[in-house]
N, C-alpha and C positions, 0 to 999 in steps of 0.2 A: 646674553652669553651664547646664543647658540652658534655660531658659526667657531667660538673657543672650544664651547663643547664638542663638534663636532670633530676639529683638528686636534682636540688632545685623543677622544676614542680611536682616529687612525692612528698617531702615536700608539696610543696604548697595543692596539689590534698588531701593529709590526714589532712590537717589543715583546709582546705573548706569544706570535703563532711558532715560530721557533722552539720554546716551551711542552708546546701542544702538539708537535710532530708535522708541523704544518710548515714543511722546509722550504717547497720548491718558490721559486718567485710568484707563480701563481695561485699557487694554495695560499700563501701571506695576503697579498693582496687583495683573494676573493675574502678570507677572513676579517684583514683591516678593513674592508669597505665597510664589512657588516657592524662591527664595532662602532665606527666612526657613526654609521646611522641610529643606532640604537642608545650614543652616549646621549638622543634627543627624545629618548620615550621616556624619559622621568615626566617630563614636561609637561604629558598626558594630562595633567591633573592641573594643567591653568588652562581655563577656556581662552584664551589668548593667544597660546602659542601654536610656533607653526606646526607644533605633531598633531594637536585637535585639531587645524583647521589644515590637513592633508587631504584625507578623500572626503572634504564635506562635511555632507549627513553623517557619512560613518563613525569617522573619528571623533566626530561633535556628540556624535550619541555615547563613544564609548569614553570618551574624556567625562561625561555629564555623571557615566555612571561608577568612573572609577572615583572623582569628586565624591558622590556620595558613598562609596563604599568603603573610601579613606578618612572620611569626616564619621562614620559609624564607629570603625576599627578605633578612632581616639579615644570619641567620646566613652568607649567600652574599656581603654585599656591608659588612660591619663589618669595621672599621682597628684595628689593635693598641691605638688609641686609645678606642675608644666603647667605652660601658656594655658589664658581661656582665650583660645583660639578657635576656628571652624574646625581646622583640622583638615582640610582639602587639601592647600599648595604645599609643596614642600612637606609631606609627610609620608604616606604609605609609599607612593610610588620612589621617595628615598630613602630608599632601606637597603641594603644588602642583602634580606629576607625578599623582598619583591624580586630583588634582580637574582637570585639565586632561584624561584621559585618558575621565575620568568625562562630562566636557563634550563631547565631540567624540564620543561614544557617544549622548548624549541627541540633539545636534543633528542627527545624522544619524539615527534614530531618529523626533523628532518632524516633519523635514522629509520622509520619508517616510511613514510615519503619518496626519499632516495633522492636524487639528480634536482627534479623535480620542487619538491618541496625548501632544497637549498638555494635554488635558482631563484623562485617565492620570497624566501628571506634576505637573500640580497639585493633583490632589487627595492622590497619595503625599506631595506638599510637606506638605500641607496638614495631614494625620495624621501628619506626624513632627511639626511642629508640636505638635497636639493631644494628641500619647503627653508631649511637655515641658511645655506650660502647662495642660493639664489640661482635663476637662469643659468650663468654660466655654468652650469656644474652640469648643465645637459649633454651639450657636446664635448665636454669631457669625460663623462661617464660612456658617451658613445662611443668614443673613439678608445676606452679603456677596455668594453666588452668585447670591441672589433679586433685590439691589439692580442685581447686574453686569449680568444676563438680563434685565429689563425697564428699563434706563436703557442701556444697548448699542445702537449704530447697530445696522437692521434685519440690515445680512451679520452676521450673529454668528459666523458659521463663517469667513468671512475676518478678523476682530478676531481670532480666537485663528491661522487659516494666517498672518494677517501676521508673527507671533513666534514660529512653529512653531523658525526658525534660532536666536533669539535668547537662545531657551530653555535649551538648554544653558548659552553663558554666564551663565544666572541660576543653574543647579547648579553652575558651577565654582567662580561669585565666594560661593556660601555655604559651597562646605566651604572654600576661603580664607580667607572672614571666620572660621569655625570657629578655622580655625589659628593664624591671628592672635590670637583671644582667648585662647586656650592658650598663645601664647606670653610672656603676659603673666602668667602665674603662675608661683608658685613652679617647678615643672616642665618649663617652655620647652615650646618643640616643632621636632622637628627637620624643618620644613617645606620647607625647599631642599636635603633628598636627591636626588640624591645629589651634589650639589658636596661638597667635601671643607673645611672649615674647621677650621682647629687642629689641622688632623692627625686629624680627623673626621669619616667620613662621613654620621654620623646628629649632628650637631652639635645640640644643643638650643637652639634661639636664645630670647633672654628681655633684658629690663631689666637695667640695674642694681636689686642688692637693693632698693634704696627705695624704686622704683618696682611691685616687682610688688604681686601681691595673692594671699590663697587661697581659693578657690571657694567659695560659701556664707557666707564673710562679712561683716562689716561693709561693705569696701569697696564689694564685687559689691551687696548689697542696698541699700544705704542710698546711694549715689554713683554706680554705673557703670549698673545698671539705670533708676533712678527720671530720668537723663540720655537716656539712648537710647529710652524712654517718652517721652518731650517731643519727639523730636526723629521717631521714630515716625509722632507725628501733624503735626509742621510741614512733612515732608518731601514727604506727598504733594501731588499737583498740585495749585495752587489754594489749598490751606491757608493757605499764608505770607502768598500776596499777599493775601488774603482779613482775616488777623489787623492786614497793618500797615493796610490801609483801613480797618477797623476801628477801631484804635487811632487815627489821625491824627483820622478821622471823631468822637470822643469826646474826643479829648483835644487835637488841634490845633485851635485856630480858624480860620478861613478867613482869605485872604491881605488880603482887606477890613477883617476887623476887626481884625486886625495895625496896621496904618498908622493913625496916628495924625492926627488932625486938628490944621493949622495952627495 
C-alpha cells in the first residue's frame, strides 16, 4: 500500500493546509509533500518496508528499535482480550498517540529550527515518498523545488518560517491518514490505543467485511488509487476553479446566447 498511502497523505496535506492558515499555493504544497511523506512513517515498524530500508543503517536501526519498543508497550499495556501477537507491525507506530506525539516533536523542532529545519522535514517527506513511488518521483520533486524557488514571493525564508508550526500537524495528519487506510483492510488497525474497546486495548478497528479490501489488489489498484490521483490534482489551489471555468468556458454558452429572441 505504499504508493496509496502516499497519494491519500497528499490528498489529505491539500485538504488540511487551508485549515491550517497555509493559503498560498506554495505553503499548500510544501505542507502536502510533507504529509504525503510521512503517511509512510507508520511503516517504520516492518523491517521490510521502504521507510526502514531509506538511509540504510539508519532507518534499519531505528525501525529495529521502534519494533522493540512497540512489542514492550503491548506486552505492558494488552487485556486478557487482544491478540497473543509480538506486538511490532501494526501497533504503536498506529496510533493517533504516536502520530500526535510525533507532531508536537516536529513542531517544536521546526519552530525552533526556522527555514532550515522545515527544509529537513520536507525533504525526509519527500524521500519516504520516493523509497514508495519509486525513481520517477526524483525529477519531479526536482523540477517541483525549482518551480517553488523561482515562482515563491521574494522572503522565501519566511514562506517556509510562516509554517515552520504548522508542520508538524502535516506529520501527524499523514501517519493518521496512514492509519486510516490500514484500517480499511482485512487487518484493521488498532489506532485509538489505548482506549479499551470490547474488552480491548489494541482493538483493530476496520469495516464491515464487504467493505474492506486487501493491499495490492484489485480494489487498491484499479478504484481507491486511480480516485485519489484525480483528486490529487483537483485539490490543489486554483486547479478546480481553474477546470470548472474551463468547462463552463467550452461547454456553457454565455447568458446572451441562452435567451431566446421574442
Amino acid at each position: 500500500m505504499g504508493r496509496t498511502h502516499a497519494l491519500t497523505g497528499w490528498c489529505a496535506g491539500l485538504a488540511l493546509a487551508p485549515a491550517v492558515g497555509a493559503g498560498s499555493v506554495h505553503q499548500a504544497v510544501v505542507f502536502a509533500a510533507t504529509t504525503a511523506g510521512f503517511a509512510l512513517l507508520p511503516d517504520l515498524d516492518h523491517p521490510g518496508a521502504s521507510a526502514s530500508r531509506l538511509l540504510g543503517w539508519l532507518t534499519g536501526a531505528l525501525s529495529w528499535l521502534l519494533r522493540r519498543v512497540s512489542a514492550a508497550v503491548y506486552a505492558l499495556t494488552k487485556g486478557p482480550r487482544d491478540e497473543k501477537v509480538t506486538g511490532k507491525h501494526r501497533h504503536l507506530s498506529h496510533t493517533v498517540l504516536f502520530a500526535a506525539g510525533l507532531g508536537v516533536v516536529t513542531s517544536w523542532g521546526t519552530a525552533e529550527g526556522g527555514p532550515w529545519a522545515v527544509v529537513g522535514v520536507v525533504v525526509f517527506g519527500l524521500m519516504l515518498a520516493e523509497g514508495a513511488l519509486g525513481d520517477w518521483l526524483l525529477p519531479v520533486s526536482g523540477a517541483a523545488v525549482a518551480w517553488w524557488f523561482f515562482t515563491a514571493p521574494p522572503d522565501r525564508a519566511g514562506e517556509l518560517t510562516a509554517i515552520s508550526g504548522w508542520l508538524g500537524i502535516a506529520v501527524a495528519a499523514g501517519c493518521v491518514t496512514h492509519c486510516l487506510g490500514d484500517a480499511l483492510t482485512e487487518s484493521g488497525c488498532p489506532f485509538l490505543f489505548p482506549v479499551p474497546i470490547a474488552g480491548e486495548t489494541w482493538y483493530e478497528i476496520r469495516p464491515p467485511k464487504a467493505l474492506r479490501f486487501k493491499t495490492g489488489k484489485k480494489v487498491e489498484k484499479r478504484l481507491i488509487f486511480p480516485v485519489f490521483a484525480l483528486l490529487g490534482v483537483l485539490l490543489v489551489p486554483g486547479v478546480w476553479t481553474y477546470t470548472v471555468d474551463t468547462f463552463q468556458r467550452l461547454f456553457i454558452p454565455p447568458s446572451s446566447q441562452q435567451a431566446t429572441t421574442p
